[in-house]
C-alpha atoms as one frame of an Amber mdcrd trajectory, in Angstrom:
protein
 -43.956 -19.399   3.894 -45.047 -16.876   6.265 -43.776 -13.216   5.245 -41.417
 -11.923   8.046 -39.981  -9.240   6.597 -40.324  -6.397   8.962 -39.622  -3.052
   6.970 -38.664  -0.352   9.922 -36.930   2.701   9.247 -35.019   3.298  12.163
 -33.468   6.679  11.624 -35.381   9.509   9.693 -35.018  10.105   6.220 -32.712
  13.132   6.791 -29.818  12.758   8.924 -27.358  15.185   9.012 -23.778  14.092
   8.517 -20.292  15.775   7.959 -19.998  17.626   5.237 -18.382  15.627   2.292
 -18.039  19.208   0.060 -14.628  18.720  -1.993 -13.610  15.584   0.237 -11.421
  12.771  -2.394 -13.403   9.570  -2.811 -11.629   7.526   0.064 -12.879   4.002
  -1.478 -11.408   5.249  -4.889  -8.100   2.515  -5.064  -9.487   0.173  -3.014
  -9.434  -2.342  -5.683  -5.661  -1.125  -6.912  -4.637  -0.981  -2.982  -5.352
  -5.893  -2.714  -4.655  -6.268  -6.753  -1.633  -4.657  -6.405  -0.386  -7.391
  -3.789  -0.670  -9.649  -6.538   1.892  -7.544  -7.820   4.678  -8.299  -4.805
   5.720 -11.747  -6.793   5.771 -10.170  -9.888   7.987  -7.679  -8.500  10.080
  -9.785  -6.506  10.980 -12.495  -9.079  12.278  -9.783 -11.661  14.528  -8.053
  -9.124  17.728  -8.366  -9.423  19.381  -9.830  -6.281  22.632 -10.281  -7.853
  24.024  -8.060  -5.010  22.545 -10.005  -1.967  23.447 -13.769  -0.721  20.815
 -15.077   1.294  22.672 -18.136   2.259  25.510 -15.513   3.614  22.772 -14.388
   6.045  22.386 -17.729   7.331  18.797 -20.124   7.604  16.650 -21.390   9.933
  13.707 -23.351   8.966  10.781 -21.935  10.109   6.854 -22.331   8.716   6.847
 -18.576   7.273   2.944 -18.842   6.237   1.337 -21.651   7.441  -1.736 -22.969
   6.007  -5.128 -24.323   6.770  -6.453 -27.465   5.706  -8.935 -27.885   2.839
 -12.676 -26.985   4.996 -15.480 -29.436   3.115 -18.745 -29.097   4.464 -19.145
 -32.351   6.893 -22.836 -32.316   8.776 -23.906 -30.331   5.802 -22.322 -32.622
   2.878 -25.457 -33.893   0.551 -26.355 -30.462   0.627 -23.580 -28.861  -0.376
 -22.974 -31.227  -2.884 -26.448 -31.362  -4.268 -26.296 -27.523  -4.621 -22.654
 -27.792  -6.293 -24.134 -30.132  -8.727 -26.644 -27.459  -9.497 -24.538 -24.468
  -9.817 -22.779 -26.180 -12.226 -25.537 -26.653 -14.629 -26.154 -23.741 -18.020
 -29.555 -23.354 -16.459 -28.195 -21.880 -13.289 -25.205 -19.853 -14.797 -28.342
 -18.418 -16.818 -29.631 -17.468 -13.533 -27.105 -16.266 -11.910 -26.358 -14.219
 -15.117 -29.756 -12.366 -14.897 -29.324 -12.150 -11.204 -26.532  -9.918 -11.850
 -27.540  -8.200 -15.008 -31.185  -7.186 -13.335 -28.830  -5.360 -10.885 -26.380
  -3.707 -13.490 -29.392  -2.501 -15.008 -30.055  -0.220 -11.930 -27.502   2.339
 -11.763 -27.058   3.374  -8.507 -24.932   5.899  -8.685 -23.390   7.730  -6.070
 -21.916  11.306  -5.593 -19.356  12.761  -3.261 -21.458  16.212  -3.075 -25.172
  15.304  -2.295 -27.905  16.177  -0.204 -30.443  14.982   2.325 -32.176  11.487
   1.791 -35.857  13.105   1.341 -33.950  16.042  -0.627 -31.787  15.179  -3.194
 -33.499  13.112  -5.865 -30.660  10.623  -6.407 -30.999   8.703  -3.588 -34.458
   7.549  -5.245 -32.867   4.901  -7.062 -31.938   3.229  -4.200 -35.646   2.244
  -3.715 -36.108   1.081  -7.575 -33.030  -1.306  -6.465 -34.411  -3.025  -3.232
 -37.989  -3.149  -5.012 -35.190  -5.218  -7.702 -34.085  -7.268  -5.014 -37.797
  -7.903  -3.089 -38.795  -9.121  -6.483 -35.739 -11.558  -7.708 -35.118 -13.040
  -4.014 -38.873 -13.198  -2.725 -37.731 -16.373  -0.327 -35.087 -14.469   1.004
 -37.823 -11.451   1.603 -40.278 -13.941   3.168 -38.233 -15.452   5.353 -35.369
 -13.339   6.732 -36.569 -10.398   8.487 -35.175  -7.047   6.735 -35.058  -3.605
   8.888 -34.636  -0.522   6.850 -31.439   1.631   8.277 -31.914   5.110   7.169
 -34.148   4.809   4.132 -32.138   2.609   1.767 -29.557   1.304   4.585 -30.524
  -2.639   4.312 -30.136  -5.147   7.364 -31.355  -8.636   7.699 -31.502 -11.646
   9.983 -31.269 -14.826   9.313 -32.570 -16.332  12.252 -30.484 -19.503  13.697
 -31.827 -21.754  15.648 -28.680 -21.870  18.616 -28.578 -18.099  20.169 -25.771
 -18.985  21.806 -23.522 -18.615  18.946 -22.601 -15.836  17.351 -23.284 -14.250
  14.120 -22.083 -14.453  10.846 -21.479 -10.869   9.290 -21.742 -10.646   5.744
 -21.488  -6.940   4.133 -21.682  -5.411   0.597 -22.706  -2.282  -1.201 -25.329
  -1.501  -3.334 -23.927   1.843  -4.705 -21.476   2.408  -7.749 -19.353   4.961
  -8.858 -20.366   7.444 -11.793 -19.994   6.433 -15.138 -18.106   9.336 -16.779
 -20.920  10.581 -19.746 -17.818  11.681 -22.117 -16.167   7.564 -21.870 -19.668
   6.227 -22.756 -18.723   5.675 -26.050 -15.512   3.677 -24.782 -17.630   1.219
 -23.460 -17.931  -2.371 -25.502 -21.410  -2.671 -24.412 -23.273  -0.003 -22.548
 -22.652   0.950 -19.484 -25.912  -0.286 -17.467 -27.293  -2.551 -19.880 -25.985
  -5.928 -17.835 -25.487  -7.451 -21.293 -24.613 -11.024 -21.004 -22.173 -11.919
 -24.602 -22.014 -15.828 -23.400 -18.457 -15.701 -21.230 -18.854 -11.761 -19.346
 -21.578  -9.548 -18.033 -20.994  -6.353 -18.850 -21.362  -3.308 -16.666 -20.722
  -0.594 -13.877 -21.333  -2.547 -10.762 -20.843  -6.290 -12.061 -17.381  -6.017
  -9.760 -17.700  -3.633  -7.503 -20.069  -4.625  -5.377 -22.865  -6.033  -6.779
 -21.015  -9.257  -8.039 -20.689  -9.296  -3.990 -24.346  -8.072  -2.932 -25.868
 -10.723  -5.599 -23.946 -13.576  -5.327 -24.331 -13.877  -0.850 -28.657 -13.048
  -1.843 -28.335 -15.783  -4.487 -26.569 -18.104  -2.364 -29.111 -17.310   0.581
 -32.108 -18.131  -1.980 -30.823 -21.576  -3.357 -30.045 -22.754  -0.012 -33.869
 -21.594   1.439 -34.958 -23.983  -1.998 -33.295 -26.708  -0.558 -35.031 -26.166
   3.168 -32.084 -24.787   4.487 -32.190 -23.824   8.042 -29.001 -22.455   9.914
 -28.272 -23.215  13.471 -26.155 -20.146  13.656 -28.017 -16.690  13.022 -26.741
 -14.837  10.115 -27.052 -10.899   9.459 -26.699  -9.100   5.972 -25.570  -5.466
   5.746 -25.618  -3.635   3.369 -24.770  -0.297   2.729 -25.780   2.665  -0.393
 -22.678   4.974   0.034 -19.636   3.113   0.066 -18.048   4.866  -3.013 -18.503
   8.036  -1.224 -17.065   7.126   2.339 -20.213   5.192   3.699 -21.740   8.194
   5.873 -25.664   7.641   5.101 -25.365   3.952   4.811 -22.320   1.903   6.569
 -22.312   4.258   9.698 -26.015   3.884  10.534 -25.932   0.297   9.717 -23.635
  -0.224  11.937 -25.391   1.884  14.987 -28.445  -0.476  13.871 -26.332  -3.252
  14.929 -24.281  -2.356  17.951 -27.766  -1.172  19.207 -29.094  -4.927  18.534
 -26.192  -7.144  19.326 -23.823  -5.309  20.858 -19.905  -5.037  20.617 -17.860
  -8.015  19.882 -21.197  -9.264  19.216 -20.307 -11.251  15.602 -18.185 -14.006
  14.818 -16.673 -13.096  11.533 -17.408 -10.083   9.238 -16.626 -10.900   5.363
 -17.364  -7.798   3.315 -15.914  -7.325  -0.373 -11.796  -6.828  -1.100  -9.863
  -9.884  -1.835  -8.991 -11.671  -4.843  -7.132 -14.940  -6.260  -5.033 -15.374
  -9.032  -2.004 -17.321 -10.509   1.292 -15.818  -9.923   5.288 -17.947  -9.830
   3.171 -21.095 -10.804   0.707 -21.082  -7.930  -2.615 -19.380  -7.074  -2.573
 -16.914  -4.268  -5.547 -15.790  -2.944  -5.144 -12.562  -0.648  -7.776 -11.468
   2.199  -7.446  -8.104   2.953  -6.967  -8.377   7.104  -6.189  -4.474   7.369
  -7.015  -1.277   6.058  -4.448   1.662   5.789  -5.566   4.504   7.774  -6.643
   8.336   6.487  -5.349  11.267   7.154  -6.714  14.905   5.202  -3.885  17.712
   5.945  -5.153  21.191   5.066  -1.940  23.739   5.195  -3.433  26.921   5.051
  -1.309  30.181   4.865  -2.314  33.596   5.925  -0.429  36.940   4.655  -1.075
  40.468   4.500  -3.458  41.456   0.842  -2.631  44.790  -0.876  -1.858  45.315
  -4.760   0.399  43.496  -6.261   2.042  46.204  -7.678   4.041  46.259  -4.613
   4.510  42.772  -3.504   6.308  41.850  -0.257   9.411  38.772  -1.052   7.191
  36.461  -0.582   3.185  35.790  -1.576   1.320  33.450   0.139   1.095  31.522
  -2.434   4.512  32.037  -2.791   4.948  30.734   0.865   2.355  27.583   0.532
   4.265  26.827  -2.568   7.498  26.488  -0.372   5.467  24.475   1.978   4.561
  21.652  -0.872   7.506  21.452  -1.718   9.199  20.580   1.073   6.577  18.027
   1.517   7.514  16.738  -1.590  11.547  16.691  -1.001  11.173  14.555   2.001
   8.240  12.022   1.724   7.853   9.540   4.787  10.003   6.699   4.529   8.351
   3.267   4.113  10.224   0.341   6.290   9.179  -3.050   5.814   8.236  -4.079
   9.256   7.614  -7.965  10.471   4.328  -8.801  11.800   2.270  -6.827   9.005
   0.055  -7.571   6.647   2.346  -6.786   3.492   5.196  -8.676   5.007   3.144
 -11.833   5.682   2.079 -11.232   2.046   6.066 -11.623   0.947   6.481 -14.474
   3.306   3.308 -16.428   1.917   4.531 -15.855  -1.905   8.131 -16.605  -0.415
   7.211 -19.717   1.177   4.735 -21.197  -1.226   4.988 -20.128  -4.737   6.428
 -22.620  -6.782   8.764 -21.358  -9.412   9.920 -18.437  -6.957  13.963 -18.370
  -6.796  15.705 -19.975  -4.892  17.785 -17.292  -3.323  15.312 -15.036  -3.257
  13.271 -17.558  -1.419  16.346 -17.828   1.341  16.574 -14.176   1.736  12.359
 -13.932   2.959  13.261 -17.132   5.408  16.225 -15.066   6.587  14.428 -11.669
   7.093  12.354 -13.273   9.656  15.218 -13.368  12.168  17.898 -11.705  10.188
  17.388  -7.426  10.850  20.151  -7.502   8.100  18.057  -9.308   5.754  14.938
  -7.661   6.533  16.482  -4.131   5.624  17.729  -5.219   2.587  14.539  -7.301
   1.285  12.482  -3.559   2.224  15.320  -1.830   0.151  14.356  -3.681  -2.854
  10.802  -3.900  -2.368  10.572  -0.526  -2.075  12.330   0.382  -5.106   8.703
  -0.516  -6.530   5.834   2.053  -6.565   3.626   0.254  -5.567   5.090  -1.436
  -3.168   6.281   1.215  -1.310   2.822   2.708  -1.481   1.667  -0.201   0.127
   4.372  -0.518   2.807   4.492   2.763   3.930   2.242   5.791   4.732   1.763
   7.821   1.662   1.455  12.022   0.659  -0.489  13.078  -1.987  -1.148  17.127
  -2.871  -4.383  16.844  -3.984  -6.060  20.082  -3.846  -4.355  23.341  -3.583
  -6.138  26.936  -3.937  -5.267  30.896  -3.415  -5.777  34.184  -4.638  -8.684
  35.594  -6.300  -7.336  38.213  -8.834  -4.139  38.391 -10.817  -3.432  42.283
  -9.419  -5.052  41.331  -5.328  -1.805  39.609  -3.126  -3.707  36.953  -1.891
  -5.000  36.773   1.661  -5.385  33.184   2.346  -3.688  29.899   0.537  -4.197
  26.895   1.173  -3.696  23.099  -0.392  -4.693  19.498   1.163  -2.332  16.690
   1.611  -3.959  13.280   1.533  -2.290  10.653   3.661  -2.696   7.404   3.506
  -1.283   5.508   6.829   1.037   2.302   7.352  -0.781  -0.041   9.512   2.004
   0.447  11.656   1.878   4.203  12.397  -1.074   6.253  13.834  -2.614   9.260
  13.309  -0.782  11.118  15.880   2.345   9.872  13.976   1.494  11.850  10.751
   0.409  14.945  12.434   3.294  14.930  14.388   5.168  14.209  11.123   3.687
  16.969   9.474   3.895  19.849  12.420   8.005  18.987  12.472   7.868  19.237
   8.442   6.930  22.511   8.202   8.096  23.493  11.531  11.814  25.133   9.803
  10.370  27.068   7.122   7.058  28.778   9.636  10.026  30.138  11.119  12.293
  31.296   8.047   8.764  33.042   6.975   8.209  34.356  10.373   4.990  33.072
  10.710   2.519  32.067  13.706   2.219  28.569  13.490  -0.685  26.477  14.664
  -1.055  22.811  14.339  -4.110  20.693  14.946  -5.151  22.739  17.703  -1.547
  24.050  19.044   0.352  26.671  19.107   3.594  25.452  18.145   5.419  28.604
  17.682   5.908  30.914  20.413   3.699  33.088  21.836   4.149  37.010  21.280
   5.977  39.222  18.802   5.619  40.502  15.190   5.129  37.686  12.392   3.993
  38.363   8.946   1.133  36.004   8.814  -0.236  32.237   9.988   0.455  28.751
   8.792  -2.633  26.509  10.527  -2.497  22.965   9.587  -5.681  21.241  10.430
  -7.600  17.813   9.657  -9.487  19.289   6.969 -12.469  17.432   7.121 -12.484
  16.071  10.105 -12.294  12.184   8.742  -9.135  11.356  10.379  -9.263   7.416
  10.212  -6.671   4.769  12.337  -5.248   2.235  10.289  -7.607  -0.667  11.242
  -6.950  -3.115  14.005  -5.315  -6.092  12.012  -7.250  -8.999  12.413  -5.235
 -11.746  14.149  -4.419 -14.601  11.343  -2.318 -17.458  13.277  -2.654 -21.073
  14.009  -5.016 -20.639  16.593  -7.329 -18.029  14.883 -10.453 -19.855  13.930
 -11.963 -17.656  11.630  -9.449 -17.337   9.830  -8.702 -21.242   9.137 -12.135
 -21.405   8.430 -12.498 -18.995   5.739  -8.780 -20.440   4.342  -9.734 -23.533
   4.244 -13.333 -22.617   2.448 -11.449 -20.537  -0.034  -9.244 -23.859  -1.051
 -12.857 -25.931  -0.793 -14.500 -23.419  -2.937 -11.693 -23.529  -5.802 -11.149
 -26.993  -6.350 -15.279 -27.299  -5.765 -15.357 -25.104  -9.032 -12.917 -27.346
 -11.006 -13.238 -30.326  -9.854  -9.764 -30.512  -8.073  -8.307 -32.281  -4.916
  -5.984 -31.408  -2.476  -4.075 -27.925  -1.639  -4.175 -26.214  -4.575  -4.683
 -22.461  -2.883  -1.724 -20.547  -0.867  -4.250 -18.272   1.188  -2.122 -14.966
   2.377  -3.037 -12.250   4.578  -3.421  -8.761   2.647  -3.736  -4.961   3.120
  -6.376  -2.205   1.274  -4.656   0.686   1.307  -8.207   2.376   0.469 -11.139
   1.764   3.090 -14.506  -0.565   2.978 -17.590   0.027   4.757 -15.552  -2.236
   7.833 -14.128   0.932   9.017 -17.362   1.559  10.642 -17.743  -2.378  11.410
 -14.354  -2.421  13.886 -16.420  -2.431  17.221 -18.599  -5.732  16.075 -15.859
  -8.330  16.253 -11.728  -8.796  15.809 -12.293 -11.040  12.829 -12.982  -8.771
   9.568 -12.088 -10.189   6.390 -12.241  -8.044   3.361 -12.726 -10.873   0.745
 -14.804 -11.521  -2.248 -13.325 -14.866  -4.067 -12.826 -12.768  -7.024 -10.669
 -14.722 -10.222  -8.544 -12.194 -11.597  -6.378 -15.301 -12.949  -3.224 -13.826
 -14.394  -4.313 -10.392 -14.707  -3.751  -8.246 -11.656  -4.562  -5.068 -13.753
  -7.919  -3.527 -12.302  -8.303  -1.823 -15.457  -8.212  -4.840 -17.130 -11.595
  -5.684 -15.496 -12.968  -1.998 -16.057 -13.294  -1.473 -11.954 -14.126   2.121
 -11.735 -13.144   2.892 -15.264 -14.547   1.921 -18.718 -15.623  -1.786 -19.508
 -16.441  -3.487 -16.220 -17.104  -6.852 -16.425 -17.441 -10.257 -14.822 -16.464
 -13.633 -16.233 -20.064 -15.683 -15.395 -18.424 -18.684 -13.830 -16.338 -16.787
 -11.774 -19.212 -15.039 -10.468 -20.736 -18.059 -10.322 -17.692 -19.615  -8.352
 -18.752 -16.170  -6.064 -22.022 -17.725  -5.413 -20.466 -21.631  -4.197 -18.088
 -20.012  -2.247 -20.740 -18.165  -0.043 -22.688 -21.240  -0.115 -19.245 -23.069
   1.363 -18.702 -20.076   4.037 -22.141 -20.197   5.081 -22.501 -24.099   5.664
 -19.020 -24.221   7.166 -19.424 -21.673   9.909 -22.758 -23.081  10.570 -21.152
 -26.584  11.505 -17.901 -24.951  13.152 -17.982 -25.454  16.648 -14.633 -23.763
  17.460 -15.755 -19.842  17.798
């Protein structure tokens, strides 16, 4: 074949972004935020509803979650089945196996403090791993054309052959968190040593995201051995900074392609996030349609220094303690709300799990008119953790410093209050939330009090110091736009209905054997800088977690991550499936 790739840089090597200095990893729970839906069932079917008489509320039937069909490849049907004949063969689970490994074995690590591409050293490895990938995929790198997005930033095209349709979006990440050097000798197998033991691959990355990055390049290179040629253009993105908020890579990549294609410009966007598993005798799989929003709250206090031999009533550390503590004794409450994404979650389980109870099942049917019901299914729900995690928007004290010597009053305290925000609320909401928190006690200490950018106390007269609440980093983040998932959404009966194909595909099975729910991160993908591209963003990676919905079970960002191989070969057929079924689809 004739070698098209096309290796452009099109930003310089040093960019200059916001500061990430002593910013929390955003991406950090994004796993916990989708595995912990799987949790809702658990929850629900051990609750005690004793108290609570559905049928009292009254029923109405009513399809709660309705479901696509089963989506089999039809124009593209030998092919599909030739190549599902093939993954299921030892010699191509060996394949796939040192697909994967090869890319374990590169640790791209990333770091929340780092600097400039062309400055910082670390970012080198980034070039060891695409020189991995130009070597393992070399159809792939012959015939797509790649363009280079801030040094390691990597974005191909598929060319189709009907410009009139748009894109497919597929997204990953190349980087990885740390591995801790003190846990190393936690780890079954080492760390980065992709060691294959005959049922797991072992290592940081063989989850999160390479299982993702490898399996849509391996799918692309078995279906360009088979003469594959899509009608409908398809564009790979993939970023190097995800773990550490996606400033060098996803943010550039996606200038690259707003630049190129313009807004609104894809058809789908599938990046990594979702998972299946088996839960009250069926198997849900969840697609993360939203993302929780971000909010950083610095409180800083300001008081008079002086020795602390003669200290006024109140420190400022005093004060800010005050301050955290009143965040504490009054948290935002989380309501269960119809219309998003957890609640369709409840009503998918509700609906279509098989050995849910029966009165329990009632009560979801009857929340979906019944306010009644609804308040009291929330009440319960968010008895749970988690679930009220999930549900609501969240506070966190995170970081929290003052003083600088144990006989100076301090001059300035301050702490920061992560937020993480309900896809129904706003950032406007929290601030808002926050300013009236605090508002009472600026007063009872008699200071100034400024927040986000106004004065909210009044002007003039004595006070005995400042409280200034400000975004502290300024990476305020919306909750994302959910992406619409009824009847008459396309996308998303096409990607339900190649999850189902992909899962009996794997075992042989026909049928509905797959309830396919809508989901929420409550942590953030490289999508948050993906919004503007199209409505349809799926965060969903066809990752088997079967009855386990622990992450740490599966090491993700802790010790011992690892990968079953068929399930990451069951990654590989279901990109295979996405990609021939949105190239036939003629409805988007």
């Amino acid at each position: 074949m004739v070698n098209r790739c096309e290796k452009v840089d099109l930003l310089p090597a040093a960019v200059v972004v916001d500061s990430e200095e002593s910013r929390p990893r955003r991406s950090q729970w994004k796993a916990l935020g989708l595995i912990a839906l799987l949790a809702v069932a658990m929850a629900l079917r051990y609750t005690d509803w004793s108290s609570i008489s559905a049928r009292q509320l009254g029923r109405q039937d009513a399809n709660l979650c309705p479901q696509s069909e089963v989506i089999y490849p039809n124009r593209h049907a030998q092919l599909w089945e030739t190549l599902g004949n093939e993954y299921e063969q030892g010699a191509f689970t060996e394949r796939a196996v040192e697909w994967l490994g090869g890319a374990v074995r590169i640790p791209t690590e990333i770091y929340d403090e780092m600097d400039l591409i062309g400055v910082d050293e670390r970012w080198e490895i980034f070039g060891q791993f695409y020189d991995y990938l130009a070597k393992s995929f070399p159809l792939t790198h012959e015939t797509l054309t790649l363009t280079k997005v801030n040094t390691y930033g990597l974005l191909y095209e598929w060319k189709g052959s009907d410009d009139s349709l748009k894109p497919l979006l597929l997204a990953a990440h190349q980087d990885v968190v740390p591995v801790n050097p003190e846990t190393i000798d936690q780890w079954t197998y080492p760390p980065y040593s992709g060691y294959y033991d005959g049922e797991f691959i072992w290592g940081r990355g063989s989850i999160d995201d390479k299982s993702g990055l490898i399996g849509i390049l391996s799918s692309i290179e078995t279906l360009l051995e088979k003469d594959f040629e899509p009608t409908r253009t398809i564009v790979l993105a993939f970023g190097f900074d995800e773990e550490a908020s996606g400033l060098q890579g996803a943010r550039n990549l996606s200038i690259a392609m707003l630049e190129k294609y313009g807004e609104n410009s894809m058809a789908l966007l599938v990046d990594e996030g979702g998972i299946f598993g088996e839960m009250s005798g069926s198997v849900i799989a969840l697609a993360a349609t939203a993302e929780k929003g971000y909010l950083d709250t610095k409180v800083a206090v300001s008081t008079a220094g002086g020795h602390s031999s003669v200290p006024p009533p109140h420190t400022g550390i005093g004060i800010l303690s005050r301050l955290l503590v009143e965040y504490e004794g009054n948290p935002t409450e989380a309501h269960l709300e119809r219309g998003t994404p957890v609640y369709s979650t409840v009503q998918c389980v509700g609906e279509h799990a098989k050995d849910f109870p029966s009165d329990l099942r009632a009560l979801i049917e009857a929340s979906a008119y019944s306010d009644l019901a609804l308040q009291r299914l929330g009440a319960k729900l968010t008895e749970d953790n988690i679930l009220r995690a999930l549900i609501g928007t969240t506070q966190a004290i995170d970081l929290v410093q003052g003083g600088v010597k144990s006989n100076a009053l301090p001059e300035e305290a301050w702490a920061v209050v992560n937020h993480r925000i309900a896809t129904q609320s706003s950032v406007a909401a929290v601030q808002q939330r926050d300013t009236d928190a605090l508002k009472g006690l600026a007063n009872e200490f008699n200071l100034s009090f400024t927040a986000f950018g106004s004065l909210v106390s009044p002007e003039g007269g004595p006070t005995e110091g400042t409280l200034t609440l400000t975004d502290a980093y300024g990476t305020a983040l919306e909750p994302a736009p959910m992406t619409p998932t009824n009847e008459d959404s396309a996308p998303w009966q096409l990607l339900s209905g190649t999850i189902k194909a992909t899962y009996n595909a794997q075992r042989g099975l026909e049928g509905d054997n797959v309830v396919v729910s809508p989901g929420v991160l409550s942590g953030n993908t490289d999508t948050k800088f993906y919004w503007k591209l199209t409505p349809h963003i799926f965060r969903y990676g066809h990752l088997d977690v079967g009855t386990t919905i622990s992450p740490a079970a599966h090491g993700i960002h802790t010790v011992n991550e690892h990968i079953r191989a068929r399930n990451f070969v069951e990654i590989i057929r279901f990109y295979t499936t996405l990609i021939l079924n949105v190239d036939e689809t003629t409805t988007f």
